[in-house]
N, C-alpha and C positions, 0 to 999 in steps of 0.2 A: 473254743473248739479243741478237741485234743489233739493230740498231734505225737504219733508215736506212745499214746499210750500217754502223756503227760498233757496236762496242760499247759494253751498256747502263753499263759502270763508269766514272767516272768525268766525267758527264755535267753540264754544268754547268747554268744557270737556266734554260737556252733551248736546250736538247735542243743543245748543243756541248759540245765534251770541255773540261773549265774550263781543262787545261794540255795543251799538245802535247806527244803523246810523244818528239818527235824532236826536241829542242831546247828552250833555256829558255825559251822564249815563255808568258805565262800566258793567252792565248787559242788556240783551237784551232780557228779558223772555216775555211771554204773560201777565202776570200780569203787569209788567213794561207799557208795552205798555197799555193795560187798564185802571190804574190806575194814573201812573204818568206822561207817556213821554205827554212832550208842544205839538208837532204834532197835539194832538189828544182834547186837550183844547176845541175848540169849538162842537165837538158831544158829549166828555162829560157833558157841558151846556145842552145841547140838551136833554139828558138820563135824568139829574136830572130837564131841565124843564117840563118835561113828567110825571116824576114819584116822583120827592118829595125829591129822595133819592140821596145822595152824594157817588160817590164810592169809597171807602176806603180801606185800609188793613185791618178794623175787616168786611166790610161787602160784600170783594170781592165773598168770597165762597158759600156765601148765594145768592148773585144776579146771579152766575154764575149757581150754583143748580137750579134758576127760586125756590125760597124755599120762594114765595108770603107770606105765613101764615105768617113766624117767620117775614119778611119787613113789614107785617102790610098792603099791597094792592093787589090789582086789579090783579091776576094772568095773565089775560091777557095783560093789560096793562104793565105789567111786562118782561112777554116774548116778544111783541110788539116793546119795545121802547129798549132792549137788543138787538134784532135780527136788528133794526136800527143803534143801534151804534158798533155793531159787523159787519155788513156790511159796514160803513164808514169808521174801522179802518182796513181792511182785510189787508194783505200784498199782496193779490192777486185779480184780478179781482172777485167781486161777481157774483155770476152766476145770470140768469135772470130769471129763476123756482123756486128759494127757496121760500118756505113759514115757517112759522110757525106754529107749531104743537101745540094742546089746550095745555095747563094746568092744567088741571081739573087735573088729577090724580100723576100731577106731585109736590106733595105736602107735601111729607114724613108722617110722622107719625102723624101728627096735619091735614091731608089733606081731600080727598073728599072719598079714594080711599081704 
């Protein structure tokens, strides 16, 4: 049965798949998937032909917060070109209603808001 959108086999100590199925990786977390697993190679191009920015382990949390200010751009284009490559790498089908919500106020303390 799924369970978050994964299935329940293979599930490791803390409800993540122990090994990814798409490569030798023996973690299988959302950041793995974002950031490192090959799979997803070419929407990653994509994100950083969009936006400038390379995703990395220091600037995973900032691009996932949408924290435009401290990346230095385009809040919208920001949220934009995430909500594209978070829709390419789903583990599930995307739905065909999602939008993206502004930015404007999603900016933390350097923000609009």
């Amino acid at each position: 049965a799924p369970v978050g959108g994964l299935l329940a086999s293979k599930l490791g100590p803390h409800g993540n798949r122990s090994k990814c199925n798409d490569c030798p990786c023996n973690k299988d977390t959302n950041q793995h998937w974002v950031i490192h697993c090959p799979k997803h190679n070419a929407p990653r191009e994509q994100f950083h032909r969009e936006t400038g920015i390379r995703i990395s382990a220091e600037n995973y949390y900032l691009i996932i917060a949408l924290d435009a200010a401290q990346l230095e751009i385009n809040p919208e284009t920001l949220s934009t070109s995430l909500f594209r490559y978070l829709s390419c790498i789903a583990r599930h089908t995307p739905t065909t209603n999602a939008s993206v919500a502004p930015t404007r106020c999603n900016q933390g303390a350097r923000g609009h808001c």
